[in-house]
C-alpha positions in Angstrom: 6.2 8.2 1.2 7.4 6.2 -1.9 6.4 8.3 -5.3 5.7 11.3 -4.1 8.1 13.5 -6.4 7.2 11.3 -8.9 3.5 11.8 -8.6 4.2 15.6 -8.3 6.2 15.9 -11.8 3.3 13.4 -13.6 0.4 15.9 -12.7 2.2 18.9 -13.6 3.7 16.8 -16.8 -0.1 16.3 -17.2 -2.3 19.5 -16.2 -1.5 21.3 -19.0 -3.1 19.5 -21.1 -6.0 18.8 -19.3 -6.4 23.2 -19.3 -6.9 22.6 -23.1 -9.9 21.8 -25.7 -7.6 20.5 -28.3 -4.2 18.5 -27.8 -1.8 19.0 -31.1 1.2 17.1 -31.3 3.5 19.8 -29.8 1.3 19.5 -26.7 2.1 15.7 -26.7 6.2 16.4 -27.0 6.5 19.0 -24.4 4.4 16.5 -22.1 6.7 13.4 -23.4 9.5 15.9 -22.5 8.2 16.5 -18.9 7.2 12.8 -18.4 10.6 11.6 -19.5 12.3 14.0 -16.8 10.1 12.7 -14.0 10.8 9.4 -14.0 14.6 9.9 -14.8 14.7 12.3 -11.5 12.8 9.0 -9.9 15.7 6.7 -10.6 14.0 4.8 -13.3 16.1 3.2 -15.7 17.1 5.2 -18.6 15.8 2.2 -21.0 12.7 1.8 -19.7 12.3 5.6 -19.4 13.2 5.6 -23.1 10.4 3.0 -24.3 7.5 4.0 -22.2 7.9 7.3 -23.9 8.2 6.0 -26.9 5.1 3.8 -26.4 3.0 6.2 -25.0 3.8 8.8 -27.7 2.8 6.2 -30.7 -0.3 5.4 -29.1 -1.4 9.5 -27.8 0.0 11.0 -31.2 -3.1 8.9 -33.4 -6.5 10.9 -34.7 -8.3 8.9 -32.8 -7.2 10.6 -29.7 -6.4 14.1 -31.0 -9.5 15.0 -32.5 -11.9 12.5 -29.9 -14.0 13.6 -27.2 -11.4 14.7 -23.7 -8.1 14.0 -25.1 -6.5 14.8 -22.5 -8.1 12.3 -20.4 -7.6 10.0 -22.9 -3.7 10.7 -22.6 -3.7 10.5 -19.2 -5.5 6.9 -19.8 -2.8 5.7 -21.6 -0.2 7.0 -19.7 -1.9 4.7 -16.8 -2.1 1.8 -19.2 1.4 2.3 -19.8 2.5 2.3 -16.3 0.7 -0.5 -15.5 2.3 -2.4 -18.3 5.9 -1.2 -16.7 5.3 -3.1 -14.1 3.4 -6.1 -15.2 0.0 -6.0 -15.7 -1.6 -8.3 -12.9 -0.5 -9.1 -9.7 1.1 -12.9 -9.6 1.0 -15.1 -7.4 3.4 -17.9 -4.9 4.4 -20.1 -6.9 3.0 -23.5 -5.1 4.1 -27.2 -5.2 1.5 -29.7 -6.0 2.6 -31.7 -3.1 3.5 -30.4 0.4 5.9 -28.4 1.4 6.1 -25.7 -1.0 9.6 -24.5 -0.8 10.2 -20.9 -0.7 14.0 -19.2 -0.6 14.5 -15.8 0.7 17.6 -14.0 -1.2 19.1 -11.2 -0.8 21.7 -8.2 0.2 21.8 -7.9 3.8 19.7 -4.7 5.6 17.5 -5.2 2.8 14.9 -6.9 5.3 14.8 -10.6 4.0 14.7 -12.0 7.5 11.6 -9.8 8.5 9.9 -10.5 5.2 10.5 -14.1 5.3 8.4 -13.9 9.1 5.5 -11.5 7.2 5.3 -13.8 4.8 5.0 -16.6 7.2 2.5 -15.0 9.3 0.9 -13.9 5.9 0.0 -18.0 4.4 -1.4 -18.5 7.9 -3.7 -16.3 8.4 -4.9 -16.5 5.2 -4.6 -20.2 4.4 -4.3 -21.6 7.5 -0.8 -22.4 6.4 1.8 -24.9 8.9 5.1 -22.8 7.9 8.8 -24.0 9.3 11.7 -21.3 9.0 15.0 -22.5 8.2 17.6 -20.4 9.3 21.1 -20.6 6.9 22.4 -17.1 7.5 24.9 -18.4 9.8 26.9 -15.3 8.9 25.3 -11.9 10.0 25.7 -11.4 13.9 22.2 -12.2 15.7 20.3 -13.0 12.0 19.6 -16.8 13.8 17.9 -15.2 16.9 16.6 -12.6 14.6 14.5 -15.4 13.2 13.9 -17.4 16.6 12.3 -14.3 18.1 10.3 -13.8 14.8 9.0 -17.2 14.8 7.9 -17.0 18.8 5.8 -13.5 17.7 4.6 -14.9 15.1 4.5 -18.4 16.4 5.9 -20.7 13.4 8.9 -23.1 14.4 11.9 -22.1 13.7 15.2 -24.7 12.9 18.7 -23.6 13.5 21.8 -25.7 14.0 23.8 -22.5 15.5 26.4 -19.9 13.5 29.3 -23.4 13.5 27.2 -25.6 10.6 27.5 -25.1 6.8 24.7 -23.6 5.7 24.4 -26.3 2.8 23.8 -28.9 6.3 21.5 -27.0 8.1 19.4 -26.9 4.6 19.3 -30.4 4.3 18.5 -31.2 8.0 16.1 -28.7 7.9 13.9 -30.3 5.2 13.9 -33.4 6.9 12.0 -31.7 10.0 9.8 -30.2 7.8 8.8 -34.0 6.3 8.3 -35.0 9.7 6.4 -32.4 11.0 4.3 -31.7 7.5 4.8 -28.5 7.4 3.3 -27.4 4.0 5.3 -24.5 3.4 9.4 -24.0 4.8 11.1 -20.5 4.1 14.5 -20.7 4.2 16.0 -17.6 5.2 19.0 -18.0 3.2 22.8 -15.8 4.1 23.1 -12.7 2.5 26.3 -10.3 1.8 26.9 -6.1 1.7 27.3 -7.1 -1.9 27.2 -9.8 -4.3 30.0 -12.0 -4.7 30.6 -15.3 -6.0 31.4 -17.4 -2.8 27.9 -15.7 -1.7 26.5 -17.2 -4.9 27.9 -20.8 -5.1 26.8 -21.3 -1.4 23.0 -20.3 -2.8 23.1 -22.4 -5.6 23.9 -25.3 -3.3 21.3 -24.6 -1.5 19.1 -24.1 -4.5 20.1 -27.8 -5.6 19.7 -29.2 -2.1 16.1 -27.9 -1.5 14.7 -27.5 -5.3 12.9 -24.1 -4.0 9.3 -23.7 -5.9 9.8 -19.9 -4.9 13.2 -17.8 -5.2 12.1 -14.8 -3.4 14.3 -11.4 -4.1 14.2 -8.8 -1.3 15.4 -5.9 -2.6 15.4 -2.3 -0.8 13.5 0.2 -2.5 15.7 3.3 -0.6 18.1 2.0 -3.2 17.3 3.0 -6.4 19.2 1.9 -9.0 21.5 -0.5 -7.1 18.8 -2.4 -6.4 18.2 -3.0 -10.1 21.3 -4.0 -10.2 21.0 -6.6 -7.5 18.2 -8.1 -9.1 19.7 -8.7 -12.2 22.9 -10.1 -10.9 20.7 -12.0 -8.3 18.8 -13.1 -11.4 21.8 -14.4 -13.6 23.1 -16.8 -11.2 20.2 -18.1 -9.1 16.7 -17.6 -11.9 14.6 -15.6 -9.0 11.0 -16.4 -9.2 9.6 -12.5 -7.8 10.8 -9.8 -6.3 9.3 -8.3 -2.7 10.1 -4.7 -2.5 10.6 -3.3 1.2 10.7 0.2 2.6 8.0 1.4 0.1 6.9 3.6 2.7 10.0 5.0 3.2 11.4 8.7 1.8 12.5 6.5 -2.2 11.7 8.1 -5.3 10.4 4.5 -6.6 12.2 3.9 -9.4 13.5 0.4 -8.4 9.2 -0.6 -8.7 8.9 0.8 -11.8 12.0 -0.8 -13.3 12.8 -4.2 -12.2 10.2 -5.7 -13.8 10.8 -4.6 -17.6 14.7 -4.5 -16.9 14.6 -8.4 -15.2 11.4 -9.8 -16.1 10.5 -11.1 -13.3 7.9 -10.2 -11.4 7.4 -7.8 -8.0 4.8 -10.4 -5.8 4.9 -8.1 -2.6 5.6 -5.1 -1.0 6.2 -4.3 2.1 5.7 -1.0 3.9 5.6 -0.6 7.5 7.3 -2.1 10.1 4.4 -4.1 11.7 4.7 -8.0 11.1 1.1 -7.5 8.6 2.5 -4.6 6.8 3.1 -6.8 3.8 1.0 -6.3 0.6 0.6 -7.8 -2.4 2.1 -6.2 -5.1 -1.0 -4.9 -8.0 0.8 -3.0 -11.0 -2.3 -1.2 -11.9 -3.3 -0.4 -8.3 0.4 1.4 -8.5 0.1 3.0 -11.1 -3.4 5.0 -10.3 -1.5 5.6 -6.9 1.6 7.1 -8.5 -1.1 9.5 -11.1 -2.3 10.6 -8.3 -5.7 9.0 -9.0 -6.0 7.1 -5.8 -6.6 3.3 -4.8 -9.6 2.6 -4.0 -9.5 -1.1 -4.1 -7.0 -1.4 -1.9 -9.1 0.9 0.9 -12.0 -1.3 0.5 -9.7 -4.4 0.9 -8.0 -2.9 4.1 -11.4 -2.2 5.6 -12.4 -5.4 4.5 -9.4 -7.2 6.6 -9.6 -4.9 9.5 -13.3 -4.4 10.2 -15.8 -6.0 11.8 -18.1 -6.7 9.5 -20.9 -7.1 11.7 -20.2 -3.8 13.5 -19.4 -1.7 10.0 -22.8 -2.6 9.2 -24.6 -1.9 12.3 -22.4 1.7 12.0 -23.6 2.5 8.4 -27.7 1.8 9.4 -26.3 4.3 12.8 -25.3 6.4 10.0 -28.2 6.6 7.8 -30.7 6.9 10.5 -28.5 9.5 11.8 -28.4 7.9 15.1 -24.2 7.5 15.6 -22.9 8.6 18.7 -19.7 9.4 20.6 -20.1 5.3 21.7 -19.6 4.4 17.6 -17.0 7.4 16.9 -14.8 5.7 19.1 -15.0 2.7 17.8 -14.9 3.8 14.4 -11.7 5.7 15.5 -9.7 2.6 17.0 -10.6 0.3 13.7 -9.3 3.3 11.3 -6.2 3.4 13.1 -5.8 -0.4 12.9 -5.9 0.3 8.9 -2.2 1.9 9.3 -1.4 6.1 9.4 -4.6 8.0 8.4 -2.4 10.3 6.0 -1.5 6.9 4.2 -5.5 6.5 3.7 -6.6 9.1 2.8 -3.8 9.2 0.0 -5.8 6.1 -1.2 -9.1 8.4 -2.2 -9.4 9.7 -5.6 -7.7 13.2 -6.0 -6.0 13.4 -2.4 -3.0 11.9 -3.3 -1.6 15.4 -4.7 -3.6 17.8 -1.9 -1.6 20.5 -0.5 -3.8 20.2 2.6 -2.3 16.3 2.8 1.0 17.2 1.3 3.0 16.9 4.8 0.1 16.0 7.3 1.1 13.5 9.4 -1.3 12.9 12.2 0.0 12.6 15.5 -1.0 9.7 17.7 -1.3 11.8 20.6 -4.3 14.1 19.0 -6.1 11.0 18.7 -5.1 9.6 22.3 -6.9 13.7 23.2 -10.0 13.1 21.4 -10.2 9.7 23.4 -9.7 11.5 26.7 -12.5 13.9 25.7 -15.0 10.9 24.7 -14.0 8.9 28.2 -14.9 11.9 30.1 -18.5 12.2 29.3 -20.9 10.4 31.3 -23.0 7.5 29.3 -25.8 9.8 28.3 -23.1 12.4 26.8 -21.9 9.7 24.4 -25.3 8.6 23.5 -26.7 11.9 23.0 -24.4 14.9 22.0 -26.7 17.5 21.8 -27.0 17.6 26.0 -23.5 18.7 25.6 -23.9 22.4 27.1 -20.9 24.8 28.0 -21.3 23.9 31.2 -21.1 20.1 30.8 -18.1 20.7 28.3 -16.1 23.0 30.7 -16.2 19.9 32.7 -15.2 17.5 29.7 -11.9 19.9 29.4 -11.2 19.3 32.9 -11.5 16.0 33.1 -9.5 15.4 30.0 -6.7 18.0 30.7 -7.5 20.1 27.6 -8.4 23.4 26.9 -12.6 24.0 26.6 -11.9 25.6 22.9 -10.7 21.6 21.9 -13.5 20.2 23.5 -15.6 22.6 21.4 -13.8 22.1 18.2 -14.2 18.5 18.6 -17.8 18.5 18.9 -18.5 20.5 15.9 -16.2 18.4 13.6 -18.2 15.4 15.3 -21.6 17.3 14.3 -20.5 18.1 10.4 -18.9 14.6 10.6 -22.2 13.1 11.3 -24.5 15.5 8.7 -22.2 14.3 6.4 -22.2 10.9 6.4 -26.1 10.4 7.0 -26.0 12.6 3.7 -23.9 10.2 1.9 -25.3 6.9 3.4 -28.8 8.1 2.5 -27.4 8.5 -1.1 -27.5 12.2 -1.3 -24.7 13.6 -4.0 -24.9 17.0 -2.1 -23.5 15.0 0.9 -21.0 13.4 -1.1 -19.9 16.4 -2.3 -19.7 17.9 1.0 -17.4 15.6 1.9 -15.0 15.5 -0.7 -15.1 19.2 0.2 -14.4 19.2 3.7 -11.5 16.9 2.8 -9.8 19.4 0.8 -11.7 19.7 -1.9 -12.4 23.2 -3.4 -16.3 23.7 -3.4 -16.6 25.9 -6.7 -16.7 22.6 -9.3 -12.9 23.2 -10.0 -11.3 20.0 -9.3 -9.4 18.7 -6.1 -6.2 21.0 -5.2 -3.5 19.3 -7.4 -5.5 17.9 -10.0 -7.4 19.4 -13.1 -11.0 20.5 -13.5 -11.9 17.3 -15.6 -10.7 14.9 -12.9 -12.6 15.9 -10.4 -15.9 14.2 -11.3 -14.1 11.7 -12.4 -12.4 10.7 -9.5 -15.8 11.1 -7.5 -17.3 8.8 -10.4 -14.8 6.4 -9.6 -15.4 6.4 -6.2 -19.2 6.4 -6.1 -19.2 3.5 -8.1 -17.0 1.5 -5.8 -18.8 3.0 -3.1 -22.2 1.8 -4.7 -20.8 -2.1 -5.9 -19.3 -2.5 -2.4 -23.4 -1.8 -1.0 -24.9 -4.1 -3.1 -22.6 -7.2 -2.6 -22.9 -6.2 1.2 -27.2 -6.5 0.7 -26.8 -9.3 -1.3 -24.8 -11.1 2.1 -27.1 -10.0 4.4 -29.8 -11.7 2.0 
């Protein structure tokens, strides 16, 4: 996963000081020092590197923050602040015509994943805007990119035009924006040809096509597994063409992250999306600060809430949490519960998203594997309908049964009951607004139960963190009982 290393380096860069009363200014260089190293060793650019250490020094080395209350978490705040600035404050949004369609061009190096990202997108505008998108395909040049796109838009189901691999591109652009005029398609992405690197035949034929279609949106694709290089892309993509944003793909992929944290300050331009998975949803928008908590280590819990927003029922998530506090949830809900998580993307991934488990050893390499879920499923669908609406008739001889119905061994079918049980305490605890319950939890999900902090971060970040999330937790109740009012 993108930023690991990076995320390692920054809390080790920033633990020592949060083991200490009093920062002095020697504390602040041999943490610049670190700092400085990790993001070098995470590709980032040695300018920026050089004036966000620069910036953070000037604004940690001041009284205010040396002799104030924590400042080491005030450090660590303006590390965050800095981070964020990196990479551009706010998220920003498509550009958009005032009259239909708004043109967007898709650039790029080829394997970067323009073509894919040009259908996510697509599929993206409408679902959520109920969007008429046409693809326009002008790569006439990569083997297969035309049926690449046709098979795309029959997924996805947005038209596709194409006038074959035997028409200059500059033609099929033109033709193409006459079919979108007549069928009003309010948005056309033209997945435009790409090269294994830039050259200036490549870049003429773009700027044609730039003049033919007067794109609102010149969108860069650029491959995050590429480091540097794809700095570099974006700047020369930038001196000929003026890109508009920048969507970053295989963020989920093994990268050390420093194209995200450079391309921004080194280009200007802004990163709109990222993309990381290979589903035709996995595409995100891009939220500097939400990055930059994630890269600290310090979670993203926004971006949870928003993910359960999308792929939850809401209905159902609150009939579950009323199941919850009346301590009433079954095998029935578990289930269900179970097949919405996974339609959030890996669980490792999500969990990475709560405060202080971004850096636990217990997470560190956990991946959890699909068919452990598919067991516990085969466990559940063996038990008759009173099993799954009552647990505790579960016996050991009614659970020797379960094991053989299911294939597995009677010691999993126990296991998986008693993580069910403390599952359930748990949450009735929390739901019910009991701290001891959320502490529990934190606990059972690696915390360390003796008030020390999360494995991986220090002492002071702990409550915190929890702070943080219990005042998320508590804003995302009250908007839901305002709703429902």
């Amino acid at each position: 996963m993108a930023f690991e290393g990076l995320t390692d380096r920054l809390q080790k860069a920033l633990s020592g000081l949060r083991r200490k009363g009093k920062v002095t200014d020697a504390d602040i260089r041999e943490t610049m020092r670190e700092i400085r190293l990790a993001l070098l060793e995470a590709d980032v650019n040695f300018k920026v590197v050089k004036d966000f250490v620069r910036n953070v020094r000037e604004k940690a080395s001041g009284a205010k923050v040396l002799e104030g209350l924590n400042p080491a978490q005030q450090i660590v705040s303006i590390v965050n602040d800095e981070l964020t600035a990196m990479m551009g404050e706010s998220a920003v949004a498509l550009n958009k015509s005032p009259k239909i369609p708004t043109v967007i061009m898709m650039v790029g190096l080829q394997g970067a994943g323009k073509t894919t990202t040009a259908g996510k997108l697509a599929l993206k505008l409408k679902n959520e805007q109920n969007a008429r998108p046409l693809m326009i395909a002008a790569d006439v040049y990569r083997p297969a990119a035309i049926e690449q796109l046709k098979t795309l838009g029959e997924q996805i189901d947005v038209p596709v035009f194409d006038m074959g691999t035997d028409v200059n591109p500059r033609e099929i652009v033109k033709a193409g924006m006459e079919k979108a005029a007549e069928l009003k398609s309010d948005y056309v992405f033209i997945d435009a040809a790409g090269r294994l690197q830039i050259d200036e035949e490549l870049m003429q034929e773009l700027a044609d096509v730039k003049d033919i279609a007067h794109p609102d949106e010149i969108m860069l694709v650029v491959d995050a597994m590429t480091g540097q290089n794809a700095v570099e892309t974006a700047e020369g993509f930038n001196d000929r063409l003026d890109i508009t944003g920048v969507v970053l793909t295989k963020l989920d992929g093994d990268t050390r992250g420093g194209a995200a944290l450079s391309i921004r300050a080194v280009t200007g331009k802004p990163i709109k999306f990222v993309g990381q998975g290979e589903k035709m949803t996995d595409l995100d928008i891009f939220y500097p600060d939400r990055m930059a908590s994630r890269i600290l280590g310090m979670g993203d819990l926004l971006t949870l809430i928003e993910k359960a927003q999308k792929d939850y029922d809401e209905k159902q998530a609150n009939e579950t949490m009323e199941k919850m506090k009346s301590n009433t949830f079954d095998f029935n809900d578990f289930i269900d519960q179970m097949d919405q998580l996974q339609n959030m993307g890996p669980l490792e991934d999500i969990m990475k998203m709560i405060p202080g488990m971004a850096n636990n050893p217990a997470l560190k390499n956990a991946k959890i594997d699909p068919k452990d879920m598919a067991h516990i499923r085969a466990i559940v669908m063996s038990m008759t309908p009173e099993e799954r609406e009552n647990p505790d008739v579960l016996n050991p001889s009614r659970k020797r049964r379960l094991a053989a119905g299911a294939g597995r061994p009677v010691v999993e079918v126990n296991r998986m009951v008693k993580q069910f049980n403390q599952m359930k305490k748990m949450m009735s605890g929390v739901m019910n607004g009991n701290m001891a319950g959320m502490e529990q939890m934190m606990n059972a999900m690696g915390g360390s139960g003796n008030g020390a902090g999360f494995p991986g971060a220090g002492g002071g970040m702990k409550g915190k963190m929890a702070n943080i999330a219990m005042k998320q937790m508590a804003r995302k109740i009250r908007k839901n009982k305002k709703k429902r009012r």
